[in-house]
ChimeraX commands (.cxc) that place a marker at each C-alpha (Angstrom):
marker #1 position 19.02,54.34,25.40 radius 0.5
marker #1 position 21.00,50.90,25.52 radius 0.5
marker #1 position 23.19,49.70,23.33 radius 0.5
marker #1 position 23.39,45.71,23.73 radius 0.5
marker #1 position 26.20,43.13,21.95 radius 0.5
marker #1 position 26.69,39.99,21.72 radius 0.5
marker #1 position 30.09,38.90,21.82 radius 0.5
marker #1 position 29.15,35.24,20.82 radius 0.5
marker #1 position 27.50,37.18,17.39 radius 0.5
marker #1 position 30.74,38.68,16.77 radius 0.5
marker #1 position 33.51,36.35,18.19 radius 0.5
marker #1 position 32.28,33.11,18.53 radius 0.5
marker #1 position 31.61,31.31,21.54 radius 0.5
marker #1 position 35.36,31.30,22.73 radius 0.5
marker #1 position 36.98,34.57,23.14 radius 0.5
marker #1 position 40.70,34.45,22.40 radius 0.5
marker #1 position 42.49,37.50,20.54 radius 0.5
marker #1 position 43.09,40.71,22.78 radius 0.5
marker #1 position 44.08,42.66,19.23 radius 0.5
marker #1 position 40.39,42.10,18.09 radius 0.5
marker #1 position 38.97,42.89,21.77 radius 0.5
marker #1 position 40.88,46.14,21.85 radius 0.5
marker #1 position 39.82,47.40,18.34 radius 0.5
marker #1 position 36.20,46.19,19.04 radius 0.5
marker #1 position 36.64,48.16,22.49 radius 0.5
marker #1 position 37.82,51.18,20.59 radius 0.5
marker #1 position 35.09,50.59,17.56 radius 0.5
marker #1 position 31.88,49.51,19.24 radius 0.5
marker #1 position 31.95,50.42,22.99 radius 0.5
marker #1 position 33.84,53.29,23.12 radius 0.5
marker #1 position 32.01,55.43,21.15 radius 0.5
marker #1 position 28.48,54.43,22.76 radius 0.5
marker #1 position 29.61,55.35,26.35 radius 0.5
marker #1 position 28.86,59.07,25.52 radius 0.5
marker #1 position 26.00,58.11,24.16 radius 0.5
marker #1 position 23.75,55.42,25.73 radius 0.5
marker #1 position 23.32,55.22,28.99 radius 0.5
marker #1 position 24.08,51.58,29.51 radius 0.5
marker #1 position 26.11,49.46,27.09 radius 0.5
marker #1 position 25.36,45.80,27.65 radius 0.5
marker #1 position 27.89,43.28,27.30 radius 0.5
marker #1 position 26.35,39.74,26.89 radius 0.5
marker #1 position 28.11,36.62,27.04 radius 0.5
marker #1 position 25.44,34.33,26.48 radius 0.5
marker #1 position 26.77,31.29,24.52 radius 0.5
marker #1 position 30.30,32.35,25.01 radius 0.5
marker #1 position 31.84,29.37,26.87 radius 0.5
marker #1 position 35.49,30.23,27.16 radius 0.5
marker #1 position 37.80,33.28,27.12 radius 0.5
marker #1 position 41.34,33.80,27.85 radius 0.5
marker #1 position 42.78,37.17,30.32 radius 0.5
marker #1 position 44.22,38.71,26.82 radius 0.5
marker #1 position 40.41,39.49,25.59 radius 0.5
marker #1 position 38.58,39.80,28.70 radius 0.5
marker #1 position 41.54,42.42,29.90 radius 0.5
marker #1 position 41.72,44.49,26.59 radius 0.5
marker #1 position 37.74,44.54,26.36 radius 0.5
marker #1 position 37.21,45.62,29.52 radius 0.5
marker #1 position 40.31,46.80,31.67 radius 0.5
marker #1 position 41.51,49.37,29.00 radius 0.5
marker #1 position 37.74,50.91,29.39 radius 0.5
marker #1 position 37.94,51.53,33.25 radius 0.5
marker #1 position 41.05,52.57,33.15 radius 0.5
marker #1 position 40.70,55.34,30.76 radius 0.5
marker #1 position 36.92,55.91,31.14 radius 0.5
marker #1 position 37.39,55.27,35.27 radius 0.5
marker #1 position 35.11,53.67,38.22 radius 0.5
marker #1 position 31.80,55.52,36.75 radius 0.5
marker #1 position 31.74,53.76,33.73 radius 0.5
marker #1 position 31.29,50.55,36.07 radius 0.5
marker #1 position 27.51,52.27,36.26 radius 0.5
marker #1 position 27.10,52.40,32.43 radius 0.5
marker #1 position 28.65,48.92,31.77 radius 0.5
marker #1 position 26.36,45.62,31.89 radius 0.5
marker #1 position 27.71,42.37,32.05 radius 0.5
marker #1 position 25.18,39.58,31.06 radius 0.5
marker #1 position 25.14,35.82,30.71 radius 0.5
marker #1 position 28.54,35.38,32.67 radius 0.5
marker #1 position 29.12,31.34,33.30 radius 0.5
marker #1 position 31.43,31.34,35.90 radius 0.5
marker #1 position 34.82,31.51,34.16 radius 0.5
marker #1 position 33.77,34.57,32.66 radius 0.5
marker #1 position 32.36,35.96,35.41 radius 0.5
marker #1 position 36.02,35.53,37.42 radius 0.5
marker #1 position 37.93,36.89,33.72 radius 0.5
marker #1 position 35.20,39.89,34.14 radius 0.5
marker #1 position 35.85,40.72,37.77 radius 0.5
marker #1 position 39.69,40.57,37.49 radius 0.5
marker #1 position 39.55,42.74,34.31 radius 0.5
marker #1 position 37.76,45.42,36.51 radius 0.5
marker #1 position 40.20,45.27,39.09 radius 0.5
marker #1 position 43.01,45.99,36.93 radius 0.5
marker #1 position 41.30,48.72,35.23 radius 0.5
marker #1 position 40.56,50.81,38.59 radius 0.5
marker #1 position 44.15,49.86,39.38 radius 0.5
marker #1 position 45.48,51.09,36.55 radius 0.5
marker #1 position 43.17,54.33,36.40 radius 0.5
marker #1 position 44.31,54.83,40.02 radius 0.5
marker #1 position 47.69,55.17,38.79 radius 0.5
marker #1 position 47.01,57.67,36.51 radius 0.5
marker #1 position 45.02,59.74,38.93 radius 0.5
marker #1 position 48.18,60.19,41.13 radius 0.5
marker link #1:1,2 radius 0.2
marker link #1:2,3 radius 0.2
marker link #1:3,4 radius 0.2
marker link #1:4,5 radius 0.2
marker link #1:5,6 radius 0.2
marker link #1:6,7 radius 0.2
marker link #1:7,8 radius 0.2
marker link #1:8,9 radius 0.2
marker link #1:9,10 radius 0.2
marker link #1:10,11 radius 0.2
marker link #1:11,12 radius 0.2
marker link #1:12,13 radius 0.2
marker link #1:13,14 radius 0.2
marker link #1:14,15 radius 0.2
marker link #1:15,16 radius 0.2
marker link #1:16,17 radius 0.2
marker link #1:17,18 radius 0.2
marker link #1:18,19 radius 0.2
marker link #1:19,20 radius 0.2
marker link #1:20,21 radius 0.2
marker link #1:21,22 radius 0.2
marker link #1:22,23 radius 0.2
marker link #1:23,24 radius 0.2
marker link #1:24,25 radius 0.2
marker link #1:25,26 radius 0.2
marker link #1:26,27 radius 0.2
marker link #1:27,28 radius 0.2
marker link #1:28,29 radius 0.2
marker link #1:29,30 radius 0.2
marker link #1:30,31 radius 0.2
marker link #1:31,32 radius 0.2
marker link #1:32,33 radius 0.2
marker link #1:33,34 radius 0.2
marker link #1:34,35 radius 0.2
marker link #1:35,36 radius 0.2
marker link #1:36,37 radius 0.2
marker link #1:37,38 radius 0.2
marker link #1:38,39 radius 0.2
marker link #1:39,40 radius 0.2
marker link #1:40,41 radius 0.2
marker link #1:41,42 radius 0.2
marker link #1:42,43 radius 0.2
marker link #1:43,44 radius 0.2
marker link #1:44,45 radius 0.2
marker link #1:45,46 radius 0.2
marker link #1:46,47 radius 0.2
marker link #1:47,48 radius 0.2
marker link #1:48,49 radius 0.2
marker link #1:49,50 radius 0.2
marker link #1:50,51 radius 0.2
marker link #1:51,52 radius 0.2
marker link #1:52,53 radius 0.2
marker link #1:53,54 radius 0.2
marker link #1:54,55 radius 0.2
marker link #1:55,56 radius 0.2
marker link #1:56,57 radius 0.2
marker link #1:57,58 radius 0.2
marker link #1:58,59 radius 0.2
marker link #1:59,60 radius 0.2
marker link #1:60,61 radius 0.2
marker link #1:61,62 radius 0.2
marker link #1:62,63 radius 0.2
marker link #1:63,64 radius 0.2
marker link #1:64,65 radius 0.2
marker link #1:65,66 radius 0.2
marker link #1:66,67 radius 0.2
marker link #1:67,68 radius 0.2
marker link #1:68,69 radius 0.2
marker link #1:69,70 radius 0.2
marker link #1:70,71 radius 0.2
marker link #1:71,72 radius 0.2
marker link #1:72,73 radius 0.2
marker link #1:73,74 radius 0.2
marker link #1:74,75 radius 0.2
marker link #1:75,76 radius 0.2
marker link #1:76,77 radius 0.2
marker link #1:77,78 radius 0.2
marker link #1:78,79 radius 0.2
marker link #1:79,80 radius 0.2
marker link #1:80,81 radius 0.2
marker link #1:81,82 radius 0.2
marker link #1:82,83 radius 0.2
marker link #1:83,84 radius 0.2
marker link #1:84,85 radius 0.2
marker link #1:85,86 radius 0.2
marker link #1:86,87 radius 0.2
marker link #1:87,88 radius 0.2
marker link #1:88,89 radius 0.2
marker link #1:89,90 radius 0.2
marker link #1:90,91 radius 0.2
marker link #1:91,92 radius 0.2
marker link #1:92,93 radius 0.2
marker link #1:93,94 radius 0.2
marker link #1:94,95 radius 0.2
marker link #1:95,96 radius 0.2
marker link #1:96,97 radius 0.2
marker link #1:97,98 radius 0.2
marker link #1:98,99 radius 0.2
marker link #1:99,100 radius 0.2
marker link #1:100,101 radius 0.2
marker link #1:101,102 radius 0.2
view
């Protein structure tokens, strides 16, 4: 099963405040990971975002959820801002889960 959202549906098409990214993390992604076996991510109209959303969105799921979830997680309709917000986000998720680890 996948589980597809559209952040421009629920945000708009500029992605600004990490508060709502983190409690739409914890209230609409989180609890599909156990359950679908992809949850899609599409950024299709969205034409800006700042580090604050992209980071709480997706950074605080790697790190707790670790580098498998990066096989459940799609990422679709990325311009190329987002794509470089998405990719840095990642990063600091598997650093952060690496910390943990030790």
């Amino acid at each position: 099963m996948k589980h597809e959202l559209s952040l421009a549906e629920e945000f708009g098409s500029q992605l600004a405040d990490g508060t709502l990214a983190a409690r739409f993390r914890q209230q609409r992604i989180e609890p599909y990971l156990g359950l679908c076996e992809q949850v899609v991510l599409d950024f299709s109209q969205v034409r800006s975002a700042n580090s604050s959303f992209i980071n709480a969105l997706i950074a605080g799921t790697v790190e707790e959820h670790g580098e498998a979830v990066l096989r459940q997680l799609v990422f679709k309709g990325c311009n190329a801002v987002i794509r470089v917000l998405v990719q840095s986000a990642i990063e600091l998720g598997l650093e952060k889960s690496k910390r943990i680890d030790a």
